[in-house]
N, C-alpha and C positions, 0 to 999 in steps of 0.2 A: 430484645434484639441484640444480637451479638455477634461479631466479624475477627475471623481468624484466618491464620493460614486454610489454604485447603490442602486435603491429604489423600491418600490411596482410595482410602474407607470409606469417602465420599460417592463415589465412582455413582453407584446404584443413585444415586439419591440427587446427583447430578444430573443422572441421565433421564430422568423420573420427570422431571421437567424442560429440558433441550431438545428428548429425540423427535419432535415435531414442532421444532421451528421451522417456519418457512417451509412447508410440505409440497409447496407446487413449483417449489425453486431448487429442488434438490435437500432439501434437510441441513442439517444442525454438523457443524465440523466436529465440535467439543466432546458428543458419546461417542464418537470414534478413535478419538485422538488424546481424551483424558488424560490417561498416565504419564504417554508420552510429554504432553502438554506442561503439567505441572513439576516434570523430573528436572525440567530446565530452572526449576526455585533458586535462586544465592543472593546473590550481594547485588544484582544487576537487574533481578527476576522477581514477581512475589504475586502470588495467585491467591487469591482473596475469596472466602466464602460467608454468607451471612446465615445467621442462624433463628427462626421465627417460629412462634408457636411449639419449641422441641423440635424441628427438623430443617436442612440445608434448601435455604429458600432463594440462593440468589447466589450470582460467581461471579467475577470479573477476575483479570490480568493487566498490572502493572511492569513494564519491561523501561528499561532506561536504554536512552538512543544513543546518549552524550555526555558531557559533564553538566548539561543545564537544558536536558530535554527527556521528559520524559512517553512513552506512548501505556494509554488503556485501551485493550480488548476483551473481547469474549464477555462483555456485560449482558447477563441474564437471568432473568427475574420469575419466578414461577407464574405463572397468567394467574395463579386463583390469587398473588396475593399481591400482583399491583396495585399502584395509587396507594401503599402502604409506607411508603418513604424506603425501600426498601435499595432501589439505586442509588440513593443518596448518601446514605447512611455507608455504603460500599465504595463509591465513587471520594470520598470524605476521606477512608483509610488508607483509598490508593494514592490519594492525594498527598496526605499528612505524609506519607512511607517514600513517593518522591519526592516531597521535600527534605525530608532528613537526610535523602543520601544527594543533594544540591541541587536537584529541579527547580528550575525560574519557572519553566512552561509544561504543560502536558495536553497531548492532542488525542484525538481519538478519531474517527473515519466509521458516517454510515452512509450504507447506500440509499441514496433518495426517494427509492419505494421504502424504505420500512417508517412508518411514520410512527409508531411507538418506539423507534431507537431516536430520530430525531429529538421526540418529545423529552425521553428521557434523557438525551443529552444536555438539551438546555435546561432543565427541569435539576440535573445534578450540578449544574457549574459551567457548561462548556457552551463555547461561543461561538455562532460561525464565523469561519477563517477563509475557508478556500474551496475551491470546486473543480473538480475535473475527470476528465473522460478517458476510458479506454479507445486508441489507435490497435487495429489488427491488420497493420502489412503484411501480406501472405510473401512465404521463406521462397526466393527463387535465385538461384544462383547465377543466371545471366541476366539480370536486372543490369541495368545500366544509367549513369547519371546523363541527363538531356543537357546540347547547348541551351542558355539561356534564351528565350523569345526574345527580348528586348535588347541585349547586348551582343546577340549571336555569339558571349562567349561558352566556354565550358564551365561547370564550376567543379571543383573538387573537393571532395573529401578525405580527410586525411584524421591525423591519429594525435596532434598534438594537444593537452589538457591543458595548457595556457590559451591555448588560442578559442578551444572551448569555452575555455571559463571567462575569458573577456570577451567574448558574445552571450553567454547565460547573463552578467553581470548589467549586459545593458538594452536587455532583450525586455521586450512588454509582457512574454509570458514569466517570465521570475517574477515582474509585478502582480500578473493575474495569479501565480501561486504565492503570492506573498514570501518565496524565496525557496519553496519545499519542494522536492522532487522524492522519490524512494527511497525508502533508506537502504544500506548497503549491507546491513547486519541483521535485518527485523524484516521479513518479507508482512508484505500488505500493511507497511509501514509507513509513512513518511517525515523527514526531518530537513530540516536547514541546509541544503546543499552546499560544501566550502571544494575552495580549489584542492584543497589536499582529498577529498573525494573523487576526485574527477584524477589525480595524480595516480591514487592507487587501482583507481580503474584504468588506467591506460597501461598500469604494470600489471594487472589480474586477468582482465575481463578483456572489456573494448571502448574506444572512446571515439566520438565522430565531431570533426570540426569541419563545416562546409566554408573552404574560400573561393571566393572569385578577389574581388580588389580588393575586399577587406572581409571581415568575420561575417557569415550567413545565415549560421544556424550551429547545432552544436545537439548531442545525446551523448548517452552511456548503456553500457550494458548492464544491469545489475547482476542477475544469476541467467540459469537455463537450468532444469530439470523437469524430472517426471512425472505424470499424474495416472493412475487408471481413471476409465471411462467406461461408463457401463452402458450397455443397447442400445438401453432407451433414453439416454441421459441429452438434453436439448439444449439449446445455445445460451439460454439465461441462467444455467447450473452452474456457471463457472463463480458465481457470487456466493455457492457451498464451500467454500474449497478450503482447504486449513490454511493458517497464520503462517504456519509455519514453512510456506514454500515446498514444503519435500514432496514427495508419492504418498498416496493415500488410499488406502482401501475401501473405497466410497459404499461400496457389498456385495455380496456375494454374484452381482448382476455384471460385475466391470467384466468386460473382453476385453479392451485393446487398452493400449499405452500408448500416450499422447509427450511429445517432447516440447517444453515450450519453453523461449527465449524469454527474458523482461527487460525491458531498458525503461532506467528510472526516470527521463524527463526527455520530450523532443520539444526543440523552438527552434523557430526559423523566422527569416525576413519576410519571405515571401511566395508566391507558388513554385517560381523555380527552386528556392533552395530549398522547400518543401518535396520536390521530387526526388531531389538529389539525398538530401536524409530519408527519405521512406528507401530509396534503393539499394543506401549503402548497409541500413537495416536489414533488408532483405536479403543483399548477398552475406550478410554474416550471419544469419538464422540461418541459411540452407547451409553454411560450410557447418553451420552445427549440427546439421543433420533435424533439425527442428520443424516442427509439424505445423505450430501455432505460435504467434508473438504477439504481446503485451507491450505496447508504447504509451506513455502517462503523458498526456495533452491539457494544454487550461481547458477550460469547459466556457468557450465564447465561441460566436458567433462564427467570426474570422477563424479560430482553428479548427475549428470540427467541418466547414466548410470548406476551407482548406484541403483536410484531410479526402474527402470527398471528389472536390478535383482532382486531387492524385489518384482518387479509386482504390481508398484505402477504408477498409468496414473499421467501422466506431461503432460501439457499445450503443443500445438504444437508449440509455438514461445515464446519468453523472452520480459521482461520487460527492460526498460531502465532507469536508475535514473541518472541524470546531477542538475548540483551543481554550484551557483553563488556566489563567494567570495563578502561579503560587507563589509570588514572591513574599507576599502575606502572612504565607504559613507561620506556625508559629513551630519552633524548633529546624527552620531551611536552614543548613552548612553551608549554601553559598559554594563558591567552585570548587572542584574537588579533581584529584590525581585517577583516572581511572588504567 
């Protein structure tokens, strides 16, 4: 068994086992997006491939988030030769390779139907961490924020990242994420959310802080871009979709192009200020001319319920994020100048 870089010349031997993952969920991101995928390799990047019996039996991607976070994707393992150690053995060299360039931590993120990425998560090292659900407030331009029921006041939304950040900091969903929201550089990412995140999103992107007499609730925008869609393609296909955020040529079946917002974390107090961030969302997906949005919710009870009062569609199932301590490693540089 043997674990390398992965390279061009893989491609076939990749795809030889990926292109019918998940066949009733829309398929495999990786034999579409290969080359692309692993052009991004450097000092920050490092796509791993294992090698069994003479041929390319297994792949993963290591990406660095921060000076002491690192994120694993794209772990996959030929079906004939699971239960072989073969995640392990892969998961091991993404690990060692985030610790040399200063990873404390590394996470990774499966969706809660795949029970072989579950299994093999914990099975390689990782621990669960956190849980949470897609919000889809649909883009409308005259959405509007409601007085309060209970105060008869208005509440407002506004644009300041301090005032944000001092409601994320003392909000129950930073607790239910253990502090993670999306990351801003790694799409289908997530990492540590600090106020200097929320800084630069209020200079890039967008940032929503709900006040009435004090801090209410608080988002961001992450990105907004393109996907094709194709016919026949159904509402649980959006868990195909590449890593990488951008357009995708899903096959030769896509017609239309879909524009769709992400905002990396919503919390609020409560159903009012619940409304008031779903709407200020909403008018800033339509000024983007956006068809579809992505809101990143805890996965309890109170928000997805939440969400629901306000008549806002969530994802039928949650996401899982699990978490591999390396401080252990042997050869971690500890923090580093990125």
């Amino acid at each position: 068994m043997k674990v390398r870089q992965a390279r061009p010349a893989d491609d076939d031997a990749v795809r030889s086992f990926t292109e019918n993952t998940w066949p009733d969920r829309g398929g495999d991101y990786i034999p579409r997006i290969y080359h692309d995928w692993i052009a991004g390799d450097g000092d920050d990047q490092r796509t791993f491939v294992v090698e069994a019996g003479g041929r390319v039996a297994g792949i993963c991607q290591g990406v660095l988030l921060s000076e002491d976070e690192a994120w694993a994707q794209g772990m996959r393992v030929d079906p004939d030769l699971r239960g072989e150690g073969l995640s392990r053995t892969l998961n091991d060299a993404l690990f060692d390779w985030a610790a040399r360039r200063g990873a404390a931590v590394c996470r990774n993120m499966v969706f809660s139907w795949n029970s072989a990425g579950l299994g093999g998560s914990r099975a390689a090292g990782f621990s669960p961490r956190a849980e949470f659900r897609w919000a889809h407030p649909e883009p409308d331009a005259d959405a509007e924020v409601e007085a309060d029921a209970e105060t008869d006041s208005t509440l407002v939304v506004h644009g300041n990242p301090d005032v944000a950040w001092s409601y994320w900091q003392r909000s129950d969903a930073r607790e239910a994420l253990r502090g993670l929201a999306l990351d801003r550089t790694e799409s289908w990412a997530v990492s540590a959310l600090t106020r200097a995140d929320l800084r630069e999103a209020a200079a890039e992107t967008r940032v929503f802080a709900v006040q009435g007499d004090d801090a209410r609730g608080s988002a961001y925008r992450v990105r907004d871009y393109k996907r094709d869609v194709r016919s026949d393609e159904g509402e649980g296909d959006d868990d195909a979709e590449s890593n990488d955020g951008n357009e995708i040529d899903r096959n030769e079946k896509a017609t239309t192009t879909e524009r769709w917002a992400e905002y990396g974390v919503g919390a609020w107090a409560d159903v009012a200020s619940a409304r008031a961030l779903f709407a200020a969302i909403r008018t800033d997906a339509a000024a983007l001319d956006a068809d579809r949005t992505r809101v990143l919710i805890p996965e309890t009870p109170r928000r997805v319920s939440d969400a629901a009062v306000c008549r806002v569609e969530t994802d039928p199932e949650p996401d899982f994020v699990f978490e591999a301590d390396l401080t252990g490693r042997t050869g971690r540089t500890g923090r580093r100048d990125r």
